[in-house]
C-alpha positions in Angstrom: -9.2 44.7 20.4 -6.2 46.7 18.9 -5.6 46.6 15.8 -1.6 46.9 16.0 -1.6 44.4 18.3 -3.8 42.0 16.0 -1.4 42.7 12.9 1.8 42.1 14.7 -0.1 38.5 16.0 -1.3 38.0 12.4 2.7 38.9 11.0 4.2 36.4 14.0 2.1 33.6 12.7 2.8 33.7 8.7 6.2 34.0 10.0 5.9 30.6 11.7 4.6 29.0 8.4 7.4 31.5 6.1 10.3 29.7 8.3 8.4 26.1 8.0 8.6 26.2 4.2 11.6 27.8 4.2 13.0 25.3 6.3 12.3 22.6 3.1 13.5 24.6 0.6 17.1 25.2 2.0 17.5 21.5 3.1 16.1 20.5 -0.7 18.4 23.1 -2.5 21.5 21.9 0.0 21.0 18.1 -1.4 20.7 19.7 -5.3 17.1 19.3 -5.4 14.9 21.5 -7.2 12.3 23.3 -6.0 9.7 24.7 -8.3 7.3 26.4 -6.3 7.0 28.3 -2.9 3.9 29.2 -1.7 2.4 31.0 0.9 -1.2 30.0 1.8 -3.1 26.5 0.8 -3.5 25.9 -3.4 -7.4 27.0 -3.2 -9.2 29.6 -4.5 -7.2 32.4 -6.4 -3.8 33.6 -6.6 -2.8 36.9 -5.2 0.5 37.5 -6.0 2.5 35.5 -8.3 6.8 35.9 -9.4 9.4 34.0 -10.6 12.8 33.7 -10.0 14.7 31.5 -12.1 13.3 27.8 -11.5 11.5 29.0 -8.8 7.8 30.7 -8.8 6.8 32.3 -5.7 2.9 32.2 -5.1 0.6 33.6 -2.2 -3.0 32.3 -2.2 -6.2 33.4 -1.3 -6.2 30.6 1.2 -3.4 31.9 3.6 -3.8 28.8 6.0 -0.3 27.0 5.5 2.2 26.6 2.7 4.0 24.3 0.9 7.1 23.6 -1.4 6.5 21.7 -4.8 9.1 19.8 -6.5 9.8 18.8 -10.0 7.5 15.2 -9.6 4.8 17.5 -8.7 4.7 19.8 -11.6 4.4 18.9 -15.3 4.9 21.4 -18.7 2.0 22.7 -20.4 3.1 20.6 -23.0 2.2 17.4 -20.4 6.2 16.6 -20.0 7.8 16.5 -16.9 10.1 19.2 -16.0 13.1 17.0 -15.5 14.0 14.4 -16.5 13.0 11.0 -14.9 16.9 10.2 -14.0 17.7 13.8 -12.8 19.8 14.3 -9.8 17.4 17.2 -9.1 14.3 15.4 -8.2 13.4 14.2 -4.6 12.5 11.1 -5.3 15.8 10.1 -6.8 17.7 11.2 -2.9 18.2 8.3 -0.9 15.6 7.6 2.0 17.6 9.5 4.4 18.5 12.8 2.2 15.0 12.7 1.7 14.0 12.4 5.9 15.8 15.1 6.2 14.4 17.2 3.2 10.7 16.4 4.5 11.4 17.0 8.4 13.7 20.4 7.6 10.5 22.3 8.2 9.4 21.0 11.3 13.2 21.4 12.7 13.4 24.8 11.7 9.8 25.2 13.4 11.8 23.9 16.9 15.1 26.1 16.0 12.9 29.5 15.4 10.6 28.6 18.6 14.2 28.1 20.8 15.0 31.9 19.1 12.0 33.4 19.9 12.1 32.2 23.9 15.9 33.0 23.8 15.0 37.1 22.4 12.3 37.3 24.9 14.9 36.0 28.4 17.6 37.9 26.6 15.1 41.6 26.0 13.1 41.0 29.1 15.7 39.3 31.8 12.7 36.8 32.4 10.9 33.8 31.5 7.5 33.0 33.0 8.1 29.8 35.5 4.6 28.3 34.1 3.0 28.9 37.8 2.1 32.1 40.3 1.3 32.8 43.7 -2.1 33.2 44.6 -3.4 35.8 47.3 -6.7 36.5 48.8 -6.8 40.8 48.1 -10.4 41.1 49.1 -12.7 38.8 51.5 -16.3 40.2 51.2 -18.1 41.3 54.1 -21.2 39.9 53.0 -19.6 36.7 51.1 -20.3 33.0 52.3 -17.5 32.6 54.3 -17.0 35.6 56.3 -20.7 34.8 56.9 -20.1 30.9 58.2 -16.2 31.1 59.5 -15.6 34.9 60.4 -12.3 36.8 60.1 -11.0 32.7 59.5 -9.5 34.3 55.6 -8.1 38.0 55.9 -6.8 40.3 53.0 -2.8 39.4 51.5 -3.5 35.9 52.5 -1.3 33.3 50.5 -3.2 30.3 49.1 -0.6 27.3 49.6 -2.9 24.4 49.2 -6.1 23.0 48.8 -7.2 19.6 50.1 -3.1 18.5 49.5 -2.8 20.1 45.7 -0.4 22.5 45.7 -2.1 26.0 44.5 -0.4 27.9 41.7 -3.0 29.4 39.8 -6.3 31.3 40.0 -7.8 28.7 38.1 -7.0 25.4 40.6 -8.2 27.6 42.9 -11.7 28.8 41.9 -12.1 25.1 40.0 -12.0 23.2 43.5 -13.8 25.8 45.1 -16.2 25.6 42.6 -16.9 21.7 42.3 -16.7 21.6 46.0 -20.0 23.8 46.4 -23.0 23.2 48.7 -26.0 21.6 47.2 -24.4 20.8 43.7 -27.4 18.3 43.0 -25.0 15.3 42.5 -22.9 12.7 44.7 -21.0 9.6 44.2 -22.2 6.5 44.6 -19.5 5.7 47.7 -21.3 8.7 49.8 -25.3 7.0 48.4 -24.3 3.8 50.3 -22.8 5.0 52.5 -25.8 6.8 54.0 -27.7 4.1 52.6 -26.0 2.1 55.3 -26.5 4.7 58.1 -30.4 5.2 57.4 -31.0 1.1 57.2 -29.6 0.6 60.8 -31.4 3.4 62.5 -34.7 2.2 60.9 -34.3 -1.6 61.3 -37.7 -2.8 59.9 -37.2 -1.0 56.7 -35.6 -3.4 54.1 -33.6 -2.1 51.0 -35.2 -2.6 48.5 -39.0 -2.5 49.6 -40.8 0.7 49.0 -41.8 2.4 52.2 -45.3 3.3 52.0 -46.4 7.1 52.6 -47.2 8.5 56.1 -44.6 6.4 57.1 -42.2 8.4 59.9 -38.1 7.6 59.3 -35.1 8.5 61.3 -33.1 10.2 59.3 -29.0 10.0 60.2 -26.7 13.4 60.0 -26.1 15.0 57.5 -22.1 14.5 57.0 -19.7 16.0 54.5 -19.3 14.4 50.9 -15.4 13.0 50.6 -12.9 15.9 49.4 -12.5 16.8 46.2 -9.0 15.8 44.6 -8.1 15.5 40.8 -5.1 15.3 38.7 -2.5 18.4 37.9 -3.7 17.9 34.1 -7.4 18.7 35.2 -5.8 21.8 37.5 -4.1 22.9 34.1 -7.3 22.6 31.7 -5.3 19.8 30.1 -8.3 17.4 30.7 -11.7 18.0 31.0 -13.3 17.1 34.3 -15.5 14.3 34.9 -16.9 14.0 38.5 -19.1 10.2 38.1 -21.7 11.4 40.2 -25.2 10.4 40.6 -27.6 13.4 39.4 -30.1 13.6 41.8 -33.8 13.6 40.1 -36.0 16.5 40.9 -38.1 14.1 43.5 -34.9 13.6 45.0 -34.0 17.2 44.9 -37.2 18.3 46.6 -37.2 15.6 49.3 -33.5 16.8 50.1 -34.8 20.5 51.1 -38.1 18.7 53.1 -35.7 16.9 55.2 -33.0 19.6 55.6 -32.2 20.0 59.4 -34.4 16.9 60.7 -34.1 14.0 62.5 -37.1 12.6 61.6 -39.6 12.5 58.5 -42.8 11.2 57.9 -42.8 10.5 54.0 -45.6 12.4 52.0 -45.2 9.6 49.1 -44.4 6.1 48.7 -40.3 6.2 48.2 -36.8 3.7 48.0 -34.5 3.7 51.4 -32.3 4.6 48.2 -34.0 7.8 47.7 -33.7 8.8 51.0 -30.0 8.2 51.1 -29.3 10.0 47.9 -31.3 13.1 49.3 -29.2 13.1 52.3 -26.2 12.4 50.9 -26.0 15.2 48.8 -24.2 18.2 50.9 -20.7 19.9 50.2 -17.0 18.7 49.8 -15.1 20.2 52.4 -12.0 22.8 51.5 -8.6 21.9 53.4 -7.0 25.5 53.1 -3.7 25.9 53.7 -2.7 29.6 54.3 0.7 31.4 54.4 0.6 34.3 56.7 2.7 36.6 58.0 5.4 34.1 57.0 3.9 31.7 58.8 1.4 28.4 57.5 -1.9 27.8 58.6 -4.6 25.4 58.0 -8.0 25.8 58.2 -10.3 22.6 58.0 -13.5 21.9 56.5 -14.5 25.3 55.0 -17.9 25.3 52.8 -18.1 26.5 49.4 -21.6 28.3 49.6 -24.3 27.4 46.9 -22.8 29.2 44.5 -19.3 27.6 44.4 -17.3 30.8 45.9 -16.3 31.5 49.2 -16.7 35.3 48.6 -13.4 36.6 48.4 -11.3 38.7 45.6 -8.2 36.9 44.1 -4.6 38.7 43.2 -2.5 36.9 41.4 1.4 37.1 41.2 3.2 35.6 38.5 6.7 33.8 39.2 9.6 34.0 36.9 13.0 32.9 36.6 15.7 35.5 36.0 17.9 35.4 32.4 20.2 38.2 33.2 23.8 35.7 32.4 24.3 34.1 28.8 23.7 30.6 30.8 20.7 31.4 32.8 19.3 32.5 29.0 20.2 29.5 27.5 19.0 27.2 30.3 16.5 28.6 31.3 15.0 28.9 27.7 15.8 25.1 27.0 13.8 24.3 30.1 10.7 26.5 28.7 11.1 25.2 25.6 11.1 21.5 26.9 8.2 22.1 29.3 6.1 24.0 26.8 6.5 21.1 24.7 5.9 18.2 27.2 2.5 20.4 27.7 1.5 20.6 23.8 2.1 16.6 24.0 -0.3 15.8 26.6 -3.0 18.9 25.2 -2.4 16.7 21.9 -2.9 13.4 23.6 -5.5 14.4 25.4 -7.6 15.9 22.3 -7.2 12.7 20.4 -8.2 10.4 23.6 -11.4 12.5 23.6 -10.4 13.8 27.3 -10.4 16.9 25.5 -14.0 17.2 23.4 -13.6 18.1 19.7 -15.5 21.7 20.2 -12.4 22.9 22.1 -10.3 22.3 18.8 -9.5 26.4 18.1 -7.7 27.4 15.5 -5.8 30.5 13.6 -8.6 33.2 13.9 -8.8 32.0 17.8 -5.1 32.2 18.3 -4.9 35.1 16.6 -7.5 37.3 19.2 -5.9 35.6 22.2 -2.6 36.2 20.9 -3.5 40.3 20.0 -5.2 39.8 23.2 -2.0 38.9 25.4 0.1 41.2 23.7 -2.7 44.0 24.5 -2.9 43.1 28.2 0.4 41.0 29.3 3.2 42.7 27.0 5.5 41.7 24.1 7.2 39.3 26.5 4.2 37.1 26.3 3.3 37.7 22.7 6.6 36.7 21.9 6.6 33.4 23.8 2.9 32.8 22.9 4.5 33.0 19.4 7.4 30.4 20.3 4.8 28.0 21.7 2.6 28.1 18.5 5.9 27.3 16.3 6.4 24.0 18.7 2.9 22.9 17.9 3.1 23.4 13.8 6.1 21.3 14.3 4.3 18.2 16.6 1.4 18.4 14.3 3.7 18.1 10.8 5.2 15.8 12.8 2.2 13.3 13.4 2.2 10.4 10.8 -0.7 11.5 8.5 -0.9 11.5 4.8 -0.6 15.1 3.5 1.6 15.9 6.6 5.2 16.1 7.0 5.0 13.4 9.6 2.9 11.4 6.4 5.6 12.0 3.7 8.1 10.9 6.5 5.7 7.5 7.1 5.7 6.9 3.2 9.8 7.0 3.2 10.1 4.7 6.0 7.6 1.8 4.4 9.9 2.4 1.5 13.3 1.6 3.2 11.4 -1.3 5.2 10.0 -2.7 2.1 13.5 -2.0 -0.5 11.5 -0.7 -3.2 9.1 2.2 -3.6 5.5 2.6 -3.4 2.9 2.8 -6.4 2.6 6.7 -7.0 -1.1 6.3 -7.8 -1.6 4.6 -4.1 0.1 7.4 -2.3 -1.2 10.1 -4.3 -4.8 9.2 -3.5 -4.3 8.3 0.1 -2.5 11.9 0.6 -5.4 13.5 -1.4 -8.1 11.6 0.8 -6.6 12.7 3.6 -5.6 16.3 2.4 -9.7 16.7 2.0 -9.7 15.5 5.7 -7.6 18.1 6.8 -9.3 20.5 4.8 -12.5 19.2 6.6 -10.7 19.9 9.8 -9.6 23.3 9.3 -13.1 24.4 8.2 -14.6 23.1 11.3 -11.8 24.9 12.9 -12.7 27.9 11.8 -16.5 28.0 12.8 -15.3 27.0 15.8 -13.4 30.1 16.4 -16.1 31.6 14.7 -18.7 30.8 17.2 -16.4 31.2 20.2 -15.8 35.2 19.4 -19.5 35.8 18.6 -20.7 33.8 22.3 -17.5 35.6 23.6 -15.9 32.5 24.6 -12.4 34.2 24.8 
């Protein structure tokens, strides 16, 4: 890891939080609002640097996760007075409902506004924007791989990957993930394929019933073995979005073993009792076929029905060629950077819906100390370009996160404004001060389970 690289990560992201907070104080001092304190970090643990400067007291914490503003209503004298006075002009809670929207959201808007920056610098310093996809080539096929081994000289070196099975292939990793859940022998089948062959076995051996056990020593026709139905899923799966769940039937080890006994026969005399369902589970169990589509000398090509060996690779060496979009012209930097911006987003949405849904599990929540490694990591191996927008993309999720209607968050405060307008008169302080303080704790919670999480992922060299 370099360390340059991990201190310019570390600066970019309490920059993100710097322009968050300052994004509430300038809105609060625009409406006459004071602002007591600024700081840099969460309230816990000890102070590292303290100043003031007039009214206002600049603090950075030991905690250096987050940052907040604190107005007038939040602080009291040492004397147990309040700073203002209960009528002042200069508290918050004195704005109207829609000053004070706009006081609360200011950070998260300024989050948006520096993320739009950040992806306009990088088009405007680089003459590029990464289109979110790449071409995929074949640079290698191994001489003693799987399937120069099965369909010989069928794959050849600069090969472009269009498609597999109809899903349009713009990434190593759609690639190798339906190469690799297509594989031979993956010990697992859906239940479409079980009676399917269930169906096959019963009318070749007539005076077996379906649910009767057939007794041992007792010689079967067996069908032929036929491919499993094609593997397809959903672009969100494709994208690591979602996590992939396949519904198969895991075959038990009995199953297992009678699958390899009966491998390449037409017949079998049974050396136990067993179900007709057993049988048919054994033999349905066999590969998903692979509908390549190849571009080659500028011409397409399609070859059908290609195995993925035990292993779930084919035995060939992937290139990959990342495709952008050029921001030479003032308007191809501007539109192309809105359309980043917009897609990045739309992509943080689903990631976010996804998590809560549970189609994401919990453990692969990562937080700062993760983002920070892949982020040193990026700008180590893929340039400033990418550090930069990697940057951008982290400011658009501080701002849907703040913006998520939970006490203690923006999004919270917002909530607690809008129940006040609905209702025409304001909620008890005590009520709202413990909800946000039962669900700051939460978040608290959160961010330490975060952070063993991120832990645990660099010590098993997850990323």
């Amino acid at each position: 890891m370099n360390i340059i690289n991990l201190i310019i990560m570390i600066a970019l992201i309490s920059l993100l939080v710097l322009v968050h907070e300052w994004g509430h104080y300038i809105a609060a001092r625009l409406f006459g609002v004071r602002v007591t304190k600024f700081g840099f970090g969460m309230p816990i643990g000890p102070v590292l640097f303290r100043t003031k400067k007039g009214d206002l007291e600049i603090l950075v914490h030991a905690c250096l996760l987050g940052g907040y503003v604190s107005f007038p209503e939040d602080e009291e004298t040492e004397e147990g007075k309040p700073i203002l006075p209960p009528d002042s002009k200069e508290r918050f809670k004195n704005q109207p409902p829609l000053k004070q929207a706009i006081i609360v959201t200011a950070g998260v808007i300024m989050n948006v506004v520096f993320a739009f920056f950040l992806i306009v610098l990088a088009a405007t310093i680089f003459h590029k924007l990464p289109a979110g996809k790449s071409e995929i080539f074949i640079n290698e096929v191994i001489k003693d791989g799987y399937i120069q081994k099965t369909m010989p000289n069928k794959l050849k070196a600069n090969d472009k990957i269009v498609s597999v099975n109809g899903i349009d292939i713009d990434s190593a990793y759609s690639f190798i993930f339906l190469v690799k859940n297509s594989k031979l022998y993956d010990n697992k089948v859906s239940k479409e394929t079980i009676n399917k062959k269930l169906d096959e076995f019963l009318k070749l051996n007539p005076k077996i019933k379906k649910n009767e056990i057939i007794k041992e020593g007792t010689r079967v026709i067996l069908p032929t073995k036929t491919p499993e139905n094609k593997l397809v899923v959903n672009e969100h799966i494709l994208k690591g979005l979602e996590k992939y769940k396949d519904n198969e039937i895991q075959l038990s080890e009995d199953e297992i073993k009678l699958r390899s006994e009966i491998l390449n026969r037409y017949t079998y005399v049974l050396t136990k009792d067993s179900f007709a369902l057993e049988i048919a589970t054994a033999l349905a169990d066999y590969y998903k076929p692979l509908d390549i589509v190849l571009e080659r000398d500028g011409k397409q090509i399609e070859i059908k029905n290609v195995v993925a060996g035990e292993e779930g690779t084919l035995g060939v060496k992937l290139s990959t060629k990342e495709i952008y979009t050029e921001t030479k012209t003032p308007s191809q930097i501007l539109l192309n950077s809105a359309k980043y911006m917009v897609n990045s987003t739309k992509l943080m949405c689903i990631g976010l819906i996804q998590l809560i849904t549970g189609k994401i599990p919990i453990n692969e929540m990562h937080g700062i100390i993760a983002i920070t490694k892949i982020g040193s990591d990026i700008i180590e191996h893929q340039g400033m370009l990418n550090g930069l927008l990697l940057t951008a993309i982290i400011s658009i999720d501080l701002a849907i996160i703040n913006l998520l209607p939970i006490p203690a968050l923006d999004g919270g405060h917002l909530m607690f404004i809008i129940i006040e307008k609905i209702i025409g008169r304001p909620l008890d302080e005590k009520i709202v001060e413990n909800i946000s303080r039962f669900f700051f704790a939460l978040l608290i919670a959160l961010m330490i389970f975060v952070v063993f999480n991120d832990i645990f992922a660099l010590i098993t060299k997850k990323f």
